[in-house]
C-alpha positions as CSV (number, residue, x, y, z in Angstrom):
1,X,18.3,14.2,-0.7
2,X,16.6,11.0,-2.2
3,X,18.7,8.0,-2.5
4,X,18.1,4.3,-3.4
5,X,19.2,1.5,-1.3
6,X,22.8,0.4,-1.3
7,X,21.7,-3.0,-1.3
8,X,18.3,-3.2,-2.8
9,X,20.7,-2.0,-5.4
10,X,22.9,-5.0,-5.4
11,X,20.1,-7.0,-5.5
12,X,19.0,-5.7,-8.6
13,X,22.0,-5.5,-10.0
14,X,22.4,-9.2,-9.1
15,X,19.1,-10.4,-10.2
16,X,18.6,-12.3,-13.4
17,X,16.6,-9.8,-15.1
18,X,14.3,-10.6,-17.7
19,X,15.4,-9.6,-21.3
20,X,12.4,-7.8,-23.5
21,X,13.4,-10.3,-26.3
22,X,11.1,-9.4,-29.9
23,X,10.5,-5.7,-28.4
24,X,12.0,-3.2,-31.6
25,X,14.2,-0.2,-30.2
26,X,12.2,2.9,-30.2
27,X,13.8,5.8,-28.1
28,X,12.4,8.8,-27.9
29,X,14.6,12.0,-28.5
30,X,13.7,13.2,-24.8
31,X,14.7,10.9,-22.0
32,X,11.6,10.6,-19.9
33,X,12.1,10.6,-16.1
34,X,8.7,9.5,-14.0
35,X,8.6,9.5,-10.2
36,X,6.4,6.9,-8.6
37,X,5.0,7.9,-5.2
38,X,5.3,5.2,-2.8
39,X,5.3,6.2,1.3
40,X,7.1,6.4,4.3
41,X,10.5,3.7,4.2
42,X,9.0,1.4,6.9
43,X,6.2,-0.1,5.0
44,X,5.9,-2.4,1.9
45,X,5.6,0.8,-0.8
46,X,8.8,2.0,-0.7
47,X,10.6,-1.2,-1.1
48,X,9.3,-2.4,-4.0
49,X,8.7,1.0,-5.7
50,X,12.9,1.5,-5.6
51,X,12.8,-2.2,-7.4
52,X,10.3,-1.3,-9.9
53,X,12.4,2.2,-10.5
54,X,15.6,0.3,-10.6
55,X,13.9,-2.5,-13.3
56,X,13.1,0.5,-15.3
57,X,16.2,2.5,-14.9
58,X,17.6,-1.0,-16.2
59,X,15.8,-2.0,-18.5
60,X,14.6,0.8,-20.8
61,X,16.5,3.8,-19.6
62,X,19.2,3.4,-22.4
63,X,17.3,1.6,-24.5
64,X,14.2,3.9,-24.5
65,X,14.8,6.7,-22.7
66,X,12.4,5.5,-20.3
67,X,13.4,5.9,-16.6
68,X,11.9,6.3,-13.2
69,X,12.3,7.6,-9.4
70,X,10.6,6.5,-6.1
71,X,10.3,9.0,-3.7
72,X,9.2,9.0,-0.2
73,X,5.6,10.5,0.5
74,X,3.2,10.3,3.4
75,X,1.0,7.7,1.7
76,X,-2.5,7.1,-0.4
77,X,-4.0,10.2,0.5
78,X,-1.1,12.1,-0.2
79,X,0.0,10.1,-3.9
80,X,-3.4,11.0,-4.6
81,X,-2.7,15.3,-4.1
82,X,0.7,14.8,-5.7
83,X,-0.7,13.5,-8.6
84,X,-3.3,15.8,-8.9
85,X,-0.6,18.6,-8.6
86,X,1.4,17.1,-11.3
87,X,4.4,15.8,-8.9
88,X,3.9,12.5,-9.6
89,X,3.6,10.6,-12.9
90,X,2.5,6.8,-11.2
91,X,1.4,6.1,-7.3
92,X,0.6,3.1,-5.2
93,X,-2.6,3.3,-3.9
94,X,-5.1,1.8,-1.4
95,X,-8.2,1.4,-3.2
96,X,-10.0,2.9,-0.2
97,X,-7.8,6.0,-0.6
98,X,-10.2,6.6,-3.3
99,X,-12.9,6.7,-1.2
100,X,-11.5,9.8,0.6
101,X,-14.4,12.0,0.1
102,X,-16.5,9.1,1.3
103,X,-14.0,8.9,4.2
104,X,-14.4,12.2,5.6
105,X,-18.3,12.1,4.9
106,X,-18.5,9.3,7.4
107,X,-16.4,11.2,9.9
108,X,-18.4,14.0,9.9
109,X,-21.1,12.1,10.9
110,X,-19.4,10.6,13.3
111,X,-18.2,14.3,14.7
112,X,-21.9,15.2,14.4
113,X,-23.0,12.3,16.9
114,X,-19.8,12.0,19.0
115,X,-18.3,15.9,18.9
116,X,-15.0,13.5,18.5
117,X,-13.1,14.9,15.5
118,X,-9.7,13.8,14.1
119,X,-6.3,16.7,14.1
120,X,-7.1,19.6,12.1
121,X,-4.0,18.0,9.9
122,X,-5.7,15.0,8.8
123,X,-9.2,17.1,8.3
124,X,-7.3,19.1,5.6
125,X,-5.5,16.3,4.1
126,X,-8.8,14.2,3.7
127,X,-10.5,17.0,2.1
128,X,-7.9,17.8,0.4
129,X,-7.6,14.4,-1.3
130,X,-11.1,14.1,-1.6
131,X,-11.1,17.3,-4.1
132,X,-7.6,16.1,-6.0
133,X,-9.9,12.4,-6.5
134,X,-12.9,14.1,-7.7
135,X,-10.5,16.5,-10.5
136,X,-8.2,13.3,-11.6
137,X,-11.3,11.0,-12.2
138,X,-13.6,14.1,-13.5
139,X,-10.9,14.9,-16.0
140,X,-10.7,10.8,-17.0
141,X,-7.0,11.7,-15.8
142,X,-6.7,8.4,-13.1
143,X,-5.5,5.4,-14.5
144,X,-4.6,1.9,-13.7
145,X,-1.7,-0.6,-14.5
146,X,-2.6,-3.6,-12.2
147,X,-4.0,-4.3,-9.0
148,X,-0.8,-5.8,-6.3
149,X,-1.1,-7.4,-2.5
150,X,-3.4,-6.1,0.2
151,X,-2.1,-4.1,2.6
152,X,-3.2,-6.2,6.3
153,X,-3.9,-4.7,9.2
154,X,-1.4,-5.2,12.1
155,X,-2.4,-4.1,15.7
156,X,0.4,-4.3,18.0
157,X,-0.5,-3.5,21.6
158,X,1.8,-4.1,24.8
159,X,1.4,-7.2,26.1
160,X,0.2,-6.3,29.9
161,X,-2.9,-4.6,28.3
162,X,-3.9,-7.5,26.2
163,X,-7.0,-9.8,28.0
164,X,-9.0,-11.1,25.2
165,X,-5.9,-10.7,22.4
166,X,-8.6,-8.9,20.3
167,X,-9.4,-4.9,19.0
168,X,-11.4,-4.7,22.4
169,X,-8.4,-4.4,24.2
170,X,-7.8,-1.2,22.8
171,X,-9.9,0.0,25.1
172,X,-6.9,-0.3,28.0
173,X,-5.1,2.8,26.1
174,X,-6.3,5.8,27.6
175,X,-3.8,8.2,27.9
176,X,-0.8,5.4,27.0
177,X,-0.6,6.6,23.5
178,X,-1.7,5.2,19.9
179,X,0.2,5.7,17.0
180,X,-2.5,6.3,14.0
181,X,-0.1,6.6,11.3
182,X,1.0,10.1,9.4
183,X,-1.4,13.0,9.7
184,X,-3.7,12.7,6.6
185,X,-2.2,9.1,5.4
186,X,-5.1,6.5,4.8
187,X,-3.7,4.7,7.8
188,X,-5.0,7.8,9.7
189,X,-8.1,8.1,8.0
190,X,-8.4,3.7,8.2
191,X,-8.0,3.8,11.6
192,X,-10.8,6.3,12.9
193,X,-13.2,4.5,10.7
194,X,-12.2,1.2,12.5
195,X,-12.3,2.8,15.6
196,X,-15.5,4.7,15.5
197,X,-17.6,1.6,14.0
198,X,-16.2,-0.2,17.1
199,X,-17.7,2.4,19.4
200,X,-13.7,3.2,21.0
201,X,-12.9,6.2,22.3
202,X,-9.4,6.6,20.7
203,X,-9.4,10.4,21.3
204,X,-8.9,9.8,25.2
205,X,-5.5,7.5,24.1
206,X,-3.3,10.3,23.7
207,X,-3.1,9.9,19.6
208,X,0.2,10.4,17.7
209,X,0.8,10.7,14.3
210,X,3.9,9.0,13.4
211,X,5.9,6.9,11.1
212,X,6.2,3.4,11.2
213,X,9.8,3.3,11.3
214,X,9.3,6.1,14.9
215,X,6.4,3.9,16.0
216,X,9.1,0.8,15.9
217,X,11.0,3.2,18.1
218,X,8.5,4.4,20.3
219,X,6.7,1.6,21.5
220,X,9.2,-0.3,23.2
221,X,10.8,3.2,24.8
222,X,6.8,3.7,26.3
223,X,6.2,6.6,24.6
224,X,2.9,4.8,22.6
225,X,1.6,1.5,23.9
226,X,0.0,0.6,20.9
227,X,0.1,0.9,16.7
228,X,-1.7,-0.3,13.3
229,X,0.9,-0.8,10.6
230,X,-1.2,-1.3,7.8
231,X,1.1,-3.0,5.4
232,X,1.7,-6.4,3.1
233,X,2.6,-9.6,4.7
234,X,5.9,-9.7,6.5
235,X,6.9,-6.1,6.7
236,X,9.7,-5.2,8.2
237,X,8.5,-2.7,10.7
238,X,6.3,-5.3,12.1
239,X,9.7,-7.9,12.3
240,X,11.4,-5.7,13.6
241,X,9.0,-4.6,16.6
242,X,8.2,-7.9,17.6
243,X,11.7,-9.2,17.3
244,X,12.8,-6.6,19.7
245,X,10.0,-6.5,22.0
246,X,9.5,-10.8,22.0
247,X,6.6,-11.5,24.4
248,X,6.3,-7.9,25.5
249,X,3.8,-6.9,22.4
250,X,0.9,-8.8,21.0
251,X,-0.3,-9.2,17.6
252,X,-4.6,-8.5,17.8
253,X,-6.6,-10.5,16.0
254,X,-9.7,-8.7,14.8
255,X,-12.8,-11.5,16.0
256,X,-15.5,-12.1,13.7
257,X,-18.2,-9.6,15.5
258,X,-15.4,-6.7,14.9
259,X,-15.2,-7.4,11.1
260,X,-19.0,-7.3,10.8
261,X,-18.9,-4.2,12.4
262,X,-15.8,-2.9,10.3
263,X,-17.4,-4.3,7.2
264,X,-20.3,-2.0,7.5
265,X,-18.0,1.4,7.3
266,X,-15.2,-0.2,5.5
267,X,-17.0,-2.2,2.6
268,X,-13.4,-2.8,0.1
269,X,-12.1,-4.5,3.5
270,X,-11.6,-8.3,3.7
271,X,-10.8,-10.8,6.5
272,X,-7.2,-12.3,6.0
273,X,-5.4,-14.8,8.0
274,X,-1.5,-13.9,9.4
275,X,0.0,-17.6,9.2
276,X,1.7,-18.3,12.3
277,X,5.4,-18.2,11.9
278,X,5.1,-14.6,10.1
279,X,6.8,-13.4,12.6
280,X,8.8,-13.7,15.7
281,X,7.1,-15.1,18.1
282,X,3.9,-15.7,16.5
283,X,3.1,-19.5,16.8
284,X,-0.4,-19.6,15.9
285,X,-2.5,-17.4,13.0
286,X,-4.2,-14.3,13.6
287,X,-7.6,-12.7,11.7
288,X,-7.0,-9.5,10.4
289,X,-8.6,-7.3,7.8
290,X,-7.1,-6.2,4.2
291,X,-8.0,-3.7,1.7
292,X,-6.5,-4.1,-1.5
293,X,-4.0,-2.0,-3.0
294,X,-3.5,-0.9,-6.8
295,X,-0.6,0.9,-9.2
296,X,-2.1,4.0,-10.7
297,X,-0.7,6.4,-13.3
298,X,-1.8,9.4,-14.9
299,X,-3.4,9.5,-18.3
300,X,-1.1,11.5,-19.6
301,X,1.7,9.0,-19.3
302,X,2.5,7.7,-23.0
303,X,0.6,4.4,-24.2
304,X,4.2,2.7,-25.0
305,X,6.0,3.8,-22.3
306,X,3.1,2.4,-19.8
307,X,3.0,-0.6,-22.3
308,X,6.9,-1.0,-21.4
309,X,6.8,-0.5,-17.5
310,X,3.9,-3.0,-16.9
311,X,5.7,-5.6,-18.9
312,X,9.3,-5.2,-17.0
313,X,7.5,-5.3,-14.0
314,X,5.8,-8.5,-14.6
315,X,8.7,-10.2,-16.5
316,X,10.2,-9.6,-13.5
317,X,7.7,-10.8,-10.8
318,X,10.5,-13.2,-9.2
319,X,12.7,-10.6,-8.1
320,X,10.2,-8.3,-6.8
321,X,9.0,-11.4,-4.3
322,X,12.8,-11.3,-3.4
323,X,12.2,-7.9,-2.5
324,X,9.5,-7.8,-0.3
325,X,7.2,-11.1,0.7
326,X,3.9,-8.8,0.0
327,X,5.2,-8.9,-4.0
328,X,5.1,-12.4,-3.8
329,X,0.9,-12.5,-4.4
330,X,1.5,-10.1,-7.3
331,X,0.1,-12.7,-10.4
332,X,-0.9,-12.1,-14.0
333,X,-4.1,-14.0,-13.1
334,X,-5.3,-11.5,-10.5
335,X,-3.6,-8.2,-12.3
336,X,-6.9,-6.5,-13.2
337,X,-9.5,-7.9,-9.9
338,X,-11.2,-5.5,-8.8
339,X,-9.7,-2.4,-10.3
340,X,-11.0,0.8,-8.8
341,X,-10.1,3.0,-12.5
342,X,-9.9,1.9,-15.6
343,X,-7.0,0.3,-16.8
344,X,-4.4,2.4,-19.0
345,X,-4.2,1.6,-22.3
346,X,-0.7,0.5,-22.5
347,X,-1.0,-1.7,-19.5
348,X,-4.3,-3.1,-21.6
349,X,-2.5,-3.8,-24.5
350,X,0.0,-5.6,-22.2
351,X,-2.4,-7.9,-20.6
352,X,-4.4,-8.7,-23.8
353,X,-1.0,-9.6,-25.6
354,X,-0.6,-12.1,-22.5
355,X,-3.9,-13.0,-22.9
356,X,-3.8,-14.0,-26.6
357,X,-0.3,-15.7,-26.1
358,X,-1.9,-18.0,-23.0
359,X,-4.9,-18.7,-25.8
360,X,-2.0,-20.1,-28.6
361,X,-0.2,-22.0,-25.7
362,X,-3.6,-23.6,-25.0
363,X,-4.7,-24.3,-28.4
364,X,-1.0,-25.8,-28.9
365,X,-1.7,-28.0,-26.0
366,X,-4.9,-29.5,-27.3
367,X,-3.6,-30.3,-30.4
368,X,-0.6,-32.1,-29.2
């Protein structure tokens, strides 16, 4: 049974939310119901897609018969299938996700050269998504409404295995255990191309595929001594792992010789710093890698209700940085940087009306 948060809930119902002022009723005679996939409930996904469900629930349901669901799912790879398959009308996405077909190109060479291969589980899934990319964009079906935060890269190793406090200490994990993230999730599929351009031999680590919310479990009960929880700034998996564990886990940073070698395999990645204080125990920063993340919807998805959704979502920008810290870099400014689609026409419209009402402000400013 899906459920929303009892008190994301009362947050929103708290919040000051931001009235559509000049906007002329328009309801449609059917109620439309969208469901938004997000991911598992440990990351930064899931959060903020029940917010931006409940804004539009809010907001237009009455109104405009506009409403919306977030649902659990195992990720990029696998919002990208359910849209294809018509499960899902909008999706948060990594914008390497829609590299997928590139993704499993470059671990088959990698299999060719090494004879190392990923589970059977994530060989299907990457094809898989590589097939359901190719038909959405094929069919001009992939759309965009903005670009949001990058999701950072956050390895987390026991602390008695950490020398250099860098990826090469990975190489202490043989047969300890490594979570990679859910089978087929672009965690998964980031992971193995980190790991093969750094030449580690993550096979011999005794690889799981779980959760975040399990790997917070699992690493301080020894069952994995080491995770990548690929997620915005301040998650809470992350928090809550190194809150529990204090100086028995370490946060890697990635050192500049790594990310020229990740670079090469991994092109939409970028170096990021983790301030210190981001977490328990973290006094100093750390160098990590991001890759950005976008909202996508089908082309299906009517102009005005699109037009509606982006604009609730960014009329309401303060609460979603109430919701989650990684919401907090979402920005008008920066909405449509590096867009991996094209942009849907209602969240167009959108952005050029706040374009054309920054230009009258400006104009008003010079003349005064």
């Amino acid at each position: 049974m899906r459920f929303i948060r009892p008190h994301l809930l009362a947050l929103a119902l708290a919040a000051p939310l931001a009235a559509l002022s000049g906007v002329t009723a328009a309801a449609q005679s059917e109620p439309r119901v969208y469901t938004l996939a997000t991911a598992n409930a440990g990351g930064t996904y899931y959060p903020v897609g029940v917010a931006l469900a409940l804004l539009t629930k809010i907001n237009l349901a009455s109104q405009f018969g506009i409403d919306m669901e977030a649902v659990v799912s195992g990720g990029s790879v696998d919002n990208i299938s359910m849209m294809e398959a018509g499960r899902a009308d909008f999706a948060f996405l990594q914008a390497v996700g829609m590299a997928a077909g590139a993704v499993a190109e470059v671990s088959a060479e990698a299999e060719e050269t090494s004879g190392e291969t990923t589970t059977e589980a994530a060989t299907e899934a990457t094809s898989g998504a590589a097939n359901a990319v190719q038909a959405l964009t094929a069919g001009e079906d992939l759309r965009a409404v903005t670009m949001l935060w990058p999701d950072v890269a956050h390895f987390l190793l026991r602390a008695d295995l950490a020398e250099e406090g860098t990826l090469a200490d990975l190489q202490n994990l043989t047969g300890l255990g490594f979570s990679l993230g859910p089978a087929g999730s672009s965690t998964e599929q980031i992971n193995a191309l980190i790991f093969e351009a750094l030449e580690l031999p993550y096979q011999e680590w005794n690889p799981v595929n779980e959760t975040y919310r399990d790997s917070v479990e699992s690493l301080p009960e020894g069952r994995i001594a080491g995770v990548n929880i690929e997620s915005g700034l301040g998650v809470g998996a992350v928090s809550n792992l190194m809150t529990a564990m204090g100086d028995s886990v370490v946060l890697l940073s990635v050192s500049d010789a790594e990310l020229a070698r990740i670079s090469e395999v991994l092109r939409s990645a970028a170096t990021v710093s983790i301030p210190g204080g981001t977490y328990a125990g973290m006094e100093e920063a750390v160098q990590s890698i991001a890759v950005p993340n976008f909202l996508a919807v089908h082309a299906d998805v009517p102009e005005e209700d699109v037009y509606r959704i982006t604009r609730v979502m960014f009329e309401n920008l303060e609460y979603l940085c109430e919701v989650h810290q990684a919401a907090c870099l979402l920005s008008l400014s920066m909405a449509q940087d590096g867009l991996p689609v094209p942009l849907h026409p209602g969240a167009a419209r959108y952005f050029e009306e706040m374009a054309d009402e920054s230009d009258l402000i400006v104009e008003g400013d010079d003349d005064s």
